[in-house]
N, C-alpha and C positions, 0 to 999 in steps of 0.2 A: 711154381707154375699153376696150383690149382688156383689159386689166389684171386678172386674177384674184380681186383686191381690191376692185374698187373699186363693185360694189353695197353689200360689206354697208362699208365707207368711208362711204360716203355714208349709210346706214342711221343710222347713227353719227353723223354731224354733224348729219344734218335736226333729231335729238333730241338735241342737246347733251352728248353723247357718248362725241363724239370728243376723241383727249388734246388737239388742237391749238385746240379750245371754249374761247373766254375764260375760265381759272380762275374769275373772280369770279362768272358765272353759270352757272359747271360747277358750282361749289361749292353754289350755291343749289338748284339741281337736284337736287343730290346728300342735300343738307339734309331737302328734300320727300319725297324718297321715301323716302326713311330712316325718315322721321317715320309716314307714312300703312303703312308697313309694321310697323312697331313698333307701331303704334295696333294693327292686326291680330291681330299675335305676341301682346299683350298678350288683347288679348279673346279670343281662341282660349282661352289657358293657363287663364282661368277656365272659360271653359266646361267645359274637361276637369278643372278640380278640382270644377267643379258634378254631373257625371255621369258621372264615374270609377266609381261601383258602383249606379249606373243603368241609364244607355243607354249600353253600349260602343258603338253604332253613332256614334253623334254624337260621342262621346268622340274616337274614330277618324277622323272630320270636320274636327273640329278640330286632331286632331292632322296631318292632311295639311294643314292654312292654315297651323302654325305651322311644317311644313320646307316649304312652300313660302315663305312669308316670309321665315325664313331663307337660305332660296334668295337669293331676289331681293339682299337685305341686301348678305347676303356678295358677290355678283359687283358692287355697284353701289357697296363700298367699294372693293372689289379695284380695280376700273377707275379711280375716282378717286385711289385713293391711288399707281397706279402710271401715272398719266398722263404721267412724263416716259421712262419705260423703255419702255411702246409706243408713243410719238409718235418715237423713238429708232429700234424695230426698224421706225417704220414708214419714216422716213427712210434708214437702214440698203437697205431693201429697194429703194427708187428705186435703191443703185446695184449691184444684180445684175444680172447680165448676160444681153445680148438673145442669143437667138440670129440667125446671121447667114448668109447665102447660102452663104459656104464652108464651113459645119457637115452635117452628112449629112444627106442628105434625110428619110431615113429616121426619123432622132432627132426632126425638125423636125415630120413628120407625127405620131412619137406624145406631145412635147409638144404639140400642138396640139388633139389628141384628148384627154387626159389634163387642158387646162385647158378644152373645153368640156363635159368629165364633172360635174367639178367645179364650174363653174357653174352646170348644170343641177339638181346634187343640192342647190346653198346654196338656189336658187330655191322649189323644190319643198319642201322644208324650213319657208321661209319662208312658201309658202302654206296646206301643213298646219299650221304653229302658229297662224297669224291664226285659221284652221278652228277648232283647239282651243280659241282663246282665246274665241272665237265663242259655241262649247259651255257655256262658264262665264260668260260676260255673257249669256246665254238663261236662266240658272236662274231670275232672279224670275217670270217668263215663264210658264214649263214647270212649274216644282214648288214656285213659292211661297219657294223659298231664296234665300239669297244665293248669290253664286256661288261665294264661297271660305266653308263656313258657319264660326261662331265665334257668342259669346253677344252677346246684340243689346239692350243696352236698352232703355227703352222710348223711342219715337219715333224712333230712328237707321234707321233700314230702308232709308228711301229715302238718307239720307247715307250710310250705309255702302255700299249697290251703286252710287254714283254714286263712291266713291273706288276701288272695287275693277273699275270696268271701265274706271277709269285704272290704274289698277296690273297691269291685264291687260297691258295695251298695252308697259307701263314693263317687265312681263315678258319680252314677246317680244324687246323692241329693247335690253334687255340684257344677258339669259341667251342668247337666240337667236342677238343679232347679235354677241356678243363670241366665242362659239362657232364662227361661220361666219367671223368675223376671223380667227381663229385657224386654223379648216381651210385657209384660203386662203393666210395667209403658211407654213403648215410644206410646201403641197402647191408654193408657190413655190420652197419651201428644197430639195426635193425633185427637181425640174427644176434646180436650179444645181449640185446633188450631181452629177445624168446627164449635166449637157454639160461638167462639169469631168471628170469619169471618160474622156466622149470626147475631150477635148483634150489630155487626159492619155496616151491610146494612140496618136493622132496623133500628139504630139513625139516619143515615144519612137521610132516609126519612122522620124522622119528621120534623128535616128543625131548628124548631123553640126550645130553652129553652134545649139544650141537652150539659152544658160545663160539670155538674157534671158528666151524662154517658160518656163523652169523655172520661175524666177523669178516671175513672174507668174501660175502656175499654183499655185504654194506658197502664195506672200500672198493668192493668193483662197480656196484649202482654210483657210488660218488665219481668215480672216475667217469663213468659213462655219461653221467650230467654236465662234467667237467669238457668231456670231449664235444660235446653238442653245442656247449659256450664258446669253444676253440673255430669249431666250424663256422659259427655264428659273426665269431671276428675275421676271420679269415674270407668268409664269402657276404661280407654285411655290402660292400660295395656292389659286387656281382649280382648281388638280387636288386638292388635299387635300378641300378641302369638299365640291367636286363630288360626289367619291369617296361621301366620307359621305353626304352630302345623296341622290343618286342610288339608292344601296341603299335609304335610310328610304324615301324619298319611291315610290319603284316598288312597293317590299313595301306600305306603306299604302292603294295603288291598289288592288292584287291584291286587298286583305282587303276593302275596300268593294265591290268589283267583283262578288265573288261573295256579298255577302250581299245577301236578298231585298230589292224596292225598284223603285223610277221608274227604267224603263229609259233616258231623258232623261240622269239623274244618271249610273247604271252607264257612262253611253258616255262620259260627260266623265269619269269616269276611268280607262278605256281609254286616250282618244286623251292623257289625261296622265300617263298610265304610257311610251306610246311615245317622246311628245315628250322624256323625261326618258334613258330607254335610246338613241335617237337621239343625242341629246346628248352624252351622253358617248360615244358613238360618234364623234364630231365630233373630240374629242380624242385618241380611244385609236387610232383605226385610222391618221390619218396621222401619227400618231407614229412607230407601227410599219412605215409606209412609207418614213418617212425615215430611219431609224437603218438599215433593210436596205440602202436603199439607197446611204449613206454607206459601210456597211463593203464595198459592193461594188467599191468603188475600190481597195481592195486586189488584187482580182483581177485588173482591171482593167490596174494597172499591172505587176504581176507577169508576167502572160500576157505583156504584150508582149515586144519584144527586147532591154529594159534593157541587159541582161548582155551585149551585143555593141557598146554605146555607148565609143569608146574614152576619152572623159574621165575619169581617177580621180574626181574632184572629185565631178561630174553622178552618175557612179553611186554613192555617198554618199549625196547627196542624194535620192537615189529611195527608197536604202534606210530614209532616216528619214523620208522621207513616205510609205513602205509602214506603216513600224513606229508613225508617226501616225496612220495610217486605223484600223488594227486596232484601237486603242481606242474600246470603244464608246462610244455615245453614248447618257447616260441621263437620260429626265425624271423629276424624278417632284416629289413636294407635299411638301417638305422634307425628304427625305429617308426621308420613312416610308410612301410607296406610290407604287412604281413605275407611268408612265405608258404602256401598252402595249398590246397584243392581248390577253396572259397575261392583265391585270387586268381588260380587257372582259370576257374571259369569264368572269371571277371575279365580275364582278357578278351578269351573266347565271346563273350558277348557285347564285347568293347565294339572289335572288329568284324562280328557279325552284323550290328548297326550300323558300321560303316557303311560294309556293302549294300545293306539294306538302302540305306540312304541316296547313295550313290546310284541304285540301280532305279531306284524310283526321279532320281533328278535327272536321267539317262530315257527315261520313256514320256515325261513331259517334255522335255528338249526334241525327243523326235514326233513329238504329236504338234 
């Protein structure tokens, strides 16, 4: 229960989910939403070939259902098609290591801190998106729409927002909680990095009789390089699309956001402009936490008094696990966009130009 993981774990299994979900009804799972999402994507695309030199505003509408659709799609194949690679890092993760009474107080208070941060932010997260998704199953409600709108034929009105405030849901606990799965195993990976760096300047000080802890302290940094690869495969898709999806889906917000309209609607895409830049916050910043703090074991072991250890052998050994740390450690969506702070902010300034732009072609048009 203390476990960093194991709300959004559970998130996961209540709604079949999880990789460890009997395949044959993961797979069905997997089938339906697929389906009612696709049904979606597809009605959207007409709409916007209906009123492509009409109504940009709807046009625009539609075009947010269909990367949001895409959204949902993409993360709820990703998750099935990779269910034996995270049921793996998640088994992986059962055996890293506790911290234990003889570890420094100190370290033990700010992992402690550090995993009830995290907690608190998956929570809170969780309650602002159910809020959002709130927002967009209130549209029939509020302003007569659907909630994600798209072209409606005749008589589907009420079918169509009875699929789509299932698919709200199927939003949250797959985009949301695969997101917060993920914050919580890389901010774990991140806590095994700092108590291996301390165990690491500990042995070094003893000097004397430490080849088994070397030992031991080596095949856990191997492991731990080993798990980051695993992650890297497991979420190499999830960062690419996100990538992409994130920019569209933000910039689409922005542009509906500021043109005139039911302020009802303007706020559901506010709060799903945030939940989208959050998001990918979810990914970018404890990436950038854990690659820092991997390469800080370098120093780590450096500072201490290696070089006064009289084993030839042992001092070898430190120097190619110095010469190991120093290689970074890189995520990214196959190789073609790096996962990191850099890239946060690159969205962030993606879709701060948009608005930029937008808002300035918005005050010529009214001059």
């Amino acid at each position: 229960m203390n476990d960093i993981s194991t709300e959004s774990v559970k998130v996961l299994w209540y709604f079949c989910l999880h990789p460890a979900f009997k395949t044959k009804w993961a797979t069905v799972y997997t089938l339906i939403n697929v389906s009612f999402c696709s049904l979606f994507a597809v009605l959207a695309i007409k709409g916007i070939l209906l009123t492509y030199d009409s109504d940009a505003f709807f046009m625009s509408e539609c075009l947010e259902t269909c990367i949001l659709m895409a959204h949902i799609i993409s993360n709820v194949l990703a998750l099935h098609t990779h269910r034996e690679n995270l049921l793996k890092l998640l088994e992986h993760k059962s055996t890293f290591w506790e911290i234990t009474k003889s570890d420094d107080d100190s370290l033990r208070v700010e992992i402690l801190k550090n995993n009830n941060f995290v907690k608190k932010i998956i929570r809170t997260y969780f309650i602002f998106t159910v809020f959002s998704a709130t927002l967009f199953d209130l549209q029939p409600f509020t302003t007569g729409l659907l909630p994600s709108v798209c072209y409606i034929p005749n008589g589907w009105f009420n079918f169509l927002t009875a699929v789509l405030w299932y698919l709200s849901y199927v939003a949250v606990l797959s985009l949301i909680g695969i997101a917060c799965l993920f914050c919580s195993l890389v901010s774990s990976l991140t806590e095994q990095f700092q108590l291996l760096a301390y165990r690491f300047r500990e042995m070094c000080n003893k000097r004397f009789d430490i080849r088994n802890e070397l030992e031991t302290l080596v095949s856990h940094h191997n492991f731990l390089m080993s798990y980051c690869e695993d992650i890297n495969t497991t979420f190499g898709s999830i960062f690419l699309l996100d990538f992409v999806l994130c920019i569209a889906s933000a910039s689409v917000s922005v542009f509906i956001f500021l043109q005139p309209g039911d302020w009802a609607y303007r706020m559901k895409c506010i709060t799903h402009f945030l939940v989208i830049i959050v998001e990918m916050g979810f990914y970018c910043v404890p990436l950038e936490i854990a690659t820092n703090t991997a390469v800080k074991l370098t120093d780590i072991i450096y500072d201490s008094k290696w070089y006064e250890i009289e084993s030839v052998p042992i001092k070898k050994s430190l120097i190619l696990t110095i010469s190991r740390a120093q290689r970074p450690i890189v995520f990214s969506g196959y190789g073609l966009i790096n996962i990191n702070l850099n890239t946060y902010v690159l969205i962030c300034k993606t879709v701060f130009s948009f608005y930029t732009y937008l808002n300035s072609v918005k005050k010529l048009t009214n001059k």
